[in-house]
C-alpha positions in Angstrom: 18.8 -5.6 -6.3 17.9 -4.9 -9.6 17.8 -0.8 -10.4 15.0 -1.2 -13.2 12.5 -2.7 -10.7 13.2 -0.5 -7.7 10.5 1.6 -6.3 10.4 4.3 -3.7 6.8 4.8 -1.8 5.2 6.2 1.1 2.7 3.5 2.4 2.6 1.9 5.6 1.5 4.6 8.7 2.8 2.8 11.5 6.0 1.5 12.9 5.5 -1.4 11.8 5.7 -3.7 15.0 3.6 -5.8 15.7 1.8 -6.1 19.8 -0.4 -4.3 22.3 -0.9 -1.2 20.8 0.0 2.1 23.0 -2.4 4.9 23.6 -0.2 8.4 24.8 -3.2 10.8 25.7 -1.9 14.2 25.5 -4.4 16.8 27.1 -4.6 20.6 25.4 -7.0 22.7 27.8 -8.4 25.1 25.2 -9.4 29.0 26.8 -10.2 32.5 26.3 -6.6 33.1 25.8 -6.3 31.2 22.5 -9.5 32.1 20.8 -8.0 33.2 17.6 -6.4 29.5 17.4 -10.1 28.1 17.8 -10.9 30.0 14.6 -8.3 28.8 13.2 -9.3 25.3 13.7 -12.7 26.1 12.5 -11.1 27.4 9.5 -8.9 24.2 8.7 -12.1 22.0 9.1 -14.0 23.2 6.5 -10.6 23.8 3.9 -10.9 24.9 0.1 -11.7 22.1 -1.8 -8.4 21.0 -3.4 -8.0 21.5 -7.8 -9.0 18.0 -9.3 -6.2 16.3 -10.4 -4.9 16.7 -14.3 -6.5 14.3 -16.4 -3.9 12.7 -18.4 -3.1 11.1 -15.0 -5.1 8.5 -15.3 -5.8 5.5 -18.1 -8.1 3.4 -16.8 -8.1 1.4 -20.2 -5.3 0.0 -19.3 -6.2 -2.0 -16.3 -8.8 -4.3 -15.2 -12.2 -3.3 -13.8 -11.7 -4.7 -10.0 -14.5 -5.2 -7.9 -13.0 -3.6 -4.5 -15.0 -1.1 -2.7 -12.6 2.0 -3.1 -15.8 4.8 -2.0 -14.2 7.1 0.3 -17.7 6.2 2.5 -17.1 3.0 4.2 -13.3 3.6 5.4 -15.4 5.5 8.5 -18.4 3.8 8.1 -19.7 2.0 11.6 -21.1 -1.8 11.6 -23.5 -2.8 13.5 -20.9 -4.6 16.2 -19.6 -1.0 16.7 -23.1 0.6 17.1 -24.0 -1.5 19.7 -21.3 -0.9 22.0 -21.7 2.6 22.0 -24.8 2.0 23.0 -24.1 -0.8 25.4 -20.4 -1.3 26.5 -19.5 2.4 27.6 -22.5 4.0 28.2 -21.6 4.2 31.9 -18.3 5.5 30.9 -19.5 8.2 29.0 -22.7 9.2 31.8 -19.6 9.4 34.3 -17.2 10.8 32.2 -18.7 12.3 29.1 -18.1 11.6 25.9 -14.7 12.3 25.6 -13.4 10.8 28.6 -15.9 7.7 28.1 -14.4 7.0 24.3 -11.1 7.7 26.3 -11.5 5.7 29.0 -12.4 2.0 26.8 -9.0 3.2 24.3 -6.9 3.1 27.6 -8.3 0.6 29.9 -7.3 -3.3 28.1 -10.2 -5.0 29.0 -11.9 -2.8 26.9 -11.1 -3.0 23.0 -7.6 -4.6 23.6 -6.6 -3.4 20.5 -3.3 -5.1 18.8 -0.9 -3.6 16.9 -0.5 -5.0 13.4 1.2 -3.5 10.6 0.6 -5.9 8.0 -2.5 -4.5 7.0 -4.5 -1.4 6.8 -8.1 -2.0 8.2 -11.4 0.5 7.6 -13.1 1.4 10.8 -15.4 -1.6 10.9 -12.5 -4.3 9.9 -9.8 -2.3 12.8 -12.6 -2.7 15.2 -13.6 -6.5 14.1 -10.2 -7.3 14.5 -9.2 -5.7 17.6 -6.4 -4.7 15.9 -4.3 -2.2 13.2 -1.7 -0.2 12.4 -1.6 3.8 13.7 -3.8 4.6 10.4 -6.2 1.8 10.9 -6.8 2.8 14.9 -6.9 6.7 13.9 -9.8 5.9 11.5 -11.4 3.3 14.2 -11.0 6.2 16.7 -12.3 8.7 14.6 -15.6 6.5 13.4 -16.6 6.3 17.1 -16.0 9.8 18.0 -17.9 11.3 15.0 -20.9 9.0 16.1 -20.8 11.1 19.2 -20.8 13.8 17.4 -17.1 14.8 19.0 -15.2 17.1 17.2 -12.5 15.5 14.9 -8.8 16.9 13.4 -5.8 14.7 12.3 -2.2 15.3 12.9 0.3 14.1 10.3 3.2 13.3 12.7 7.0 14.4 12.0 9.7 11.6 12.7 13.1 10.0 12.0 12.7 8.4 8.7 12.6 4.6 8.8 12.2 2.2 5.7 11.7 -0.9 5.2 11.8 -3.6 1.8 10.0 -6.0 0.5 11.1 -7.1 -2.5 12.0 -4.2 -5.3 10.0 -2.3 -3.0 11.4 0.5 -0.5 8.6 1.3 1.7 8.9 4.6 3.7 7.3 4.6 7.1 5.0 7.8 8.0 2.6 8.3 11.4 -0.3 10.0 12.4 -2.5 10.7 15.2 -5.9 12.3 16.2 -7.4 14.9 18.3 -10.9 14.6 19.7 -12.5 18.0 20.9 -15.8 18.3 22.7 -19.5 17.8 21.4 -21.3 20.9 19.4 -23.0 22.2 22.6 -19.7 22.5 24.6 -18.0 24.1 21.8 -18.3 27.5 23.3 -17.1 26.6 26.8 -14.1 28.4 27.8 -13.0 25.2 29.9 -13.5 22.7 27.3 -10.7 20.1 26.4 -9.2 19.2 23.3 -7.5 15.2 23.7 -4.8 14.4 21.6 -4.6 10.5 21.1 -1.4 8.6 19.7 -0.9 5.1 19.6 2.8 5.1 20.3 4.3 5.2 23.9 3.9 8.3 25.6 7.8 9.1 25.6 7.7 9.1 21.8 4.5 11.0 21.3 5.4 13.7 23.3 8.7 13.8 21.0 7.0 14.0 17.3 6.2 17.4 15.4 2.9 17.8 13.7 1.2 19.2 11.5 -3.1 19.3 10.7 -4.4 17.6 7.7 -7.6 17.1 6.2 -10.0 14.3 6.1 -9.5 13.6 2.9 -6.1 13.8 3.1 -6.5 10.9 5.9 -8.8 8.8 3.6 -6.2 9.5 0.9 -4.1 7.8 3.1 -5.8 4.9 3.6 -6.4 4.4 -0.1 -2.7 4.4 -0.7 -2.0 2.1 1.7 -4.3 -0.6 0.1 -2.5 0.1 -2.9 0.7 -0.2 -1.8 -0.6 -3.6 -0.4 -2.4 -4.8 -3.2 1.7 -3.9 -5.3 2.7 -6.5 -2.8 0.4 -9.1 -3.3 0.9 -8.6 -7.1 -3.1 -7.3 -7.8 -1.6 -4.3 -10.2 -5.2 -3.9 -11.3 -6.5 -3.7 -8.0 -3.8 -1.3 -7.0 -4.4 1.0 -9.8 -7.9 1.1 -8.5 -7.2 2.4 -4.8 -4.2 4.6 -6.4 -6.5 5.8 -8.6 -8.9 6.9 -5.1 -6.2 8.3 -3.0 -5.5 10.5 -5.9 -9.1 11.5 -6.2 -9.8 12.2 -2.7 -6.8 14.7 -2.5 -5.2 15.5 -5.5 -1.9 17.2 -3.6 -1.5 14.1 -1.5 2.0 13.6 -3.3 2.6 10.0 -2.1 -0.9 8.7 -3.3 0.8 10.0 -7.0 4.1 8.3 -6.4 2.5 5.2 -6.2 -0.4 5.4 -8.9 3.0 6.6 -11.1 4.9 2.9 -9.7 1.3 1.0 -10.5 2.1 2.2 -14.3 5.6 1.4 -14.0 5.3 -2.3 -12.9 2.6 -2.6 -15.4 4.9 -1.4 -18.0 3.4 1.4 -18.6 6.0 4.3 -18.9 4.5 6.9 -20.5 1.9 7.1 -18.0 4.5 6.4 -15.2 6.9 9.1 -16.2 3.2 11.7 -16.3 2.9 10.5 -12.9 6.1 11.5 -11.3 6.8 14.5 -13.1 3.5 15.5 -11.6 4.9 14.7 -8.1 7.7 16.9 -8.8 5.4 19.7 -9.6 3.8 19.4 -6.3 7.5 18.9 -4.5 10.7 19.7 -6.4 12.6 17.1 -3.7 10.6 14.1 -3.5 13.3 12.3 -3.1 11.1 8.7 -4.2 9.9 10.5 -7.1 13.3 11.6 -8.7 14.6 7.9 -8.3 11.1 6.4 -9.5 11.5 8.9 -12.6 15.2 8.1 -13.4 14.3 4.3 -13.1 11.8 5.5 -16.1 14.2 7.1 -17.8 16.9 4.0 -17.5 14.4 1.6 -19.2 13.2 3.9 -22.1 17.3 4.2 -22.9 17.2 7.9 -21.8 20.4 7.4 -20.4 21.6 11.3 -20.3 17.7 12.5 -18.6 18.6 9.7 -16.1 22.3 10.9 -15.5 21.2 14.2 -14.7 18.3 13.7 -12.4 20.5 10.8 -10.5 22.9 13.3 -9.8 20.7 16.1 -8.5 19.3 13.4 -6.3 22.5 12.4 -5.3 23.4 15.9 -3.8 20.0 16.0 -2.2 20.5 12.1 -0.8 24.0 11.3 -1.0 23.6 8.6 1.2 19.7 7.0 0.3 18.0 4.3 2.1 19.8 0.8 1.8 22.9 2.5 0.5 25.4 0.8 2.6 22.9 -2.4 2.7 23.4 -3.1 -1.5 27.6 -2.3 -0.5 27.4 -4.8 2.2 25.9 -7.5 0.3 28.2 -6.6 -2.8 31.3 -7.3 -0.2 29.4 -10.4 1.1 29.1 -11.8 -2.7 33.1 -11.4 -3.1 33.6 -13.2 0.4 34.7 -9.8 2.0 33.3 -10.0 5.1 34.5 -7.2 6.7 33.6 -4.5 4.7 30.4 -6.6 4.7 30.4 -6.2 8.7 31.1 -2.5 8.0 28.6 -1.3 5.9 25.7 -3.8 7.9 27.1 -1.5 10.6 26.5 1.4 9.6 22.9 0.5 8.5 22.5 -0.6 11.7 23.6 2.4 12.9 20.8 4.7 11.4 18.1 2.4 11.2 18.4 0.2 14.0 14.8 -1.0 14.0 15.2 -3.2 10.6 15.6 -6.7 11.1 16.8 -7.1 7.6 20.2 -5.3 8.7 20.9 -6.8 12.0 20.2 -10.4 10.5 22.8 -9.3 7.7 25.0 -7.8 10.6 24.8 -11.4 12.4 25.7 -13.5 9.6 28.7 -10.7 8.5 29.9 -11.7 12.0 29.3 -15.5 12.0 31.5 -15.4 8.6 34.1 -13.5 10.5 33.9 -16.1 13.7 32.9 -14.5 15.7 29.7 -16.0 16.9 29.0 -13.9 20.3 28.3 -10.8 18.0 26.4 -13.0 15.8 23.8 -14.2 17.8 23.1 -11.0 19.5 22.6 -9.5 15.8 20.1 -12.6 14.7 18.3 -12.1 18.0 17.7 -8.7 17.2 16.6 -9.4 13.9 14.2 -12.0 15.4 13.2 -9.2 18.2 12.7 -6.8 15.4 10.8 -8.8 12.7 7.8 -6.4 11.3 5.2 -9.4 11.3 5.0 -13.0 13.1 5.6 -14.7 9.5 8.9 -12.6 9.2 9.7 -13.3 13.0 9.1 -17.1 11.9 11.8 -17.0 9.3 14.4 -15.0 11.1 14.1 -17.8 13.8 14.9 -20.7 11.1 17.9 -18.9 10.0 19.0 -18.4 13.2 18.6 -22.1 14.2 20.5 -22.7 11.2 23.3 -20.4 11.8 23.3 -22.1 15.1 23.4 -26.1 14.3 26.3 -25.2 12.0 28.3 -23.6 14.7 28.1 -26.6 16.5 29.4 -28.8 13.9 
């Protein structure tokens, strides 16, 4: 992998498998006894609005005009598909139920909206509902569009959990999650006995496991802004990128990830003055962004600044002495010299603490297969087959592993 085109973001909010997506419905009985926590949440719906962001941030000479829609309005804006079946499909869920537990009820019962997981792209309300399927974002902001047409009450949960990454490319792509709460209508506010859901799409035993915290709207629309971005990096659109970079930072201006990526738009456009603005101004809002510090020593590496980049690599060493892909760029060194052991070693210990990525177990597999020893082998390449992210990447890990296995039998 080539240092001076490595980049470090926060896109994709999912866990990036594809399938039949989960609900885990985790009920909160709000009382009497927690009043002062129902102010609280009155408090953090209506928050300060946040500074705008500084304005040498952005250039928007330097790119394109591109015609995507990047208003922060239709991300939760409801098509007409979606208005009539409120109207139609659940009505006798919601006259038996309510609104809550009729909204509820067609999330959990598949004949329903049989919603799909898919991580491969992140859908507005209308396109995750068209679809019948998104990642956790994409369903959050599907769920969210129906319950604010019942007039529901709305907060989002930016979920805590074991850091997984993924590549694609130059690209590391750091996985995040959230989820959504749906309290009752306006007039049942002031019931004692009222009922605040929380709704997850992963399985309940891993719901019940993640740490939370509230965010805002905006923050959540932010979200969904980067996450175009970051696919539109992928596709190679660096103008269109900017341009929902350019939104996320907008719509919440401390949302440091959205800022890490409008500073890697700059940086694969060759821009890196702007890029290096960008990151520093990540660091202002989090002295440890870990992406930031090796975006910004990347900078620093291709402008000649070789002592600026020393420096900041080794704080972000003892911050990170052991990053993402660490012993993955080892094991391929070791598979380059034909050492296949260490190879088999450092796969390993990938493996080890990230034992959802394909990438390493298919690494792991052919490590093995060098070594001859093919039982290990094909239980690695069957992971990485099990594991792959999307259908396409599924398709390619089964070629190799038809490969790997047409040779053993030669």
């Amino acid at each position: 992998m080539s240092s001076a085109a490595l980049g470090r973001l926060d896109p994709d909010i999912g866990s990036g498998r594809r399938g039949r997506a989960s609900v885990a419905l985790l009920r909160r009985t709000i009382g009497v006894v927690v009043v002062s926590g129902c102010a609280l949440l009155a408090a953090c719906a209506t928050p300060q609005p946040a500074p705008p962001p500084p304005s040498d941030l952005f250039h928007d000479q330097l790119f394109a005009q591109s015609a995507v829609n990047v208003s922060p309005e239709q991300v939760f804006a409801l098509n007409d598909a979606m208005k009539t079946y409120l109207r139609t499909e659940i009505q006798s869920q919601i006259r038996a139920l309510g609104m809550q537990g009729g909204l509820i009820e067609a999330l959990l019962r598949k004949e329903q909206l049989k919603i799909d997981y898919d991580a491969t792209v992140t859908r507005n309300a209308a396109e995750a509902f068209d679809a019948r399927a998104g990642n956790c974002l994409s369903l959050v902001i599907m769920t969210a569009a129906f319950a604010k047409e019942l007039g529901l009450q709305v907060r989002y949960q930016s979920a805590y959990r074991e850091e997984s990454w993924s590549r694609s490319g130059s690209l590391l792509l750091r996985t995040g999650h959230v989820n959504v709460t749906l309290g009752p209508p306006m007039q049942q506010r002031a019931d004692p006995f009222s009922r605040q859901y929380t709704i997850d799409f992963l399985p309940p035993e891993d719901a019940n496991k993640v740490r939370t915290r509230e965010i805002t709207e905006q923050t959540i629309v932010a979200m969904f802004m980067n996450n175009r971005a970051v696919e539109a990096l992928l596709r190679g659109r660096v103008d269109e990128a900017y341009a929902w970079a350019r939104g996320a930072v907008l719509q919440s201006p401390e949302f440091a990830g959205a800022v890490n990526t409008l500073g890697i738009v700059y940086a694969r456009h060759g821009d890196l003055g702007p890029a290096e603005v960008a990151y520093r101004r990540v660091l202002q809002l989090d002295p440890v962004h870990t992406r930031a510090m090796s975006n910004l020593a990347e900078v620093y590496l291709r402008q000649g600044r070789q002592t600026e980049a020393g420096e900041l690599l080794r704080t972000l060493a003892s911050i990170e002495p052991e990053p993402p892909y660490h012993y993955f760029s080892q094991g391929i060194a070791a598979m380059k010299r034909d050492d296949f052991g260490t190879a088999r070693d450092m796969f390993a210990r990938e493996v080890a603490r990230a034992s959802y990525s394909p990438e390493f177990h298919y690494w792991l597999g052919v490590a093995y297969s060098r070594l001859g020893n093919s039982e290990l082998a094909t239980k690695h390449l069957n992971l990485a087959l099990k594991n792959g992210a999307t259908s396409g990447e599924g398709d390619q890990y089964s070629g190799k592993l038809s490969l790997l296995k047409a040779k053993a039998l030669q």
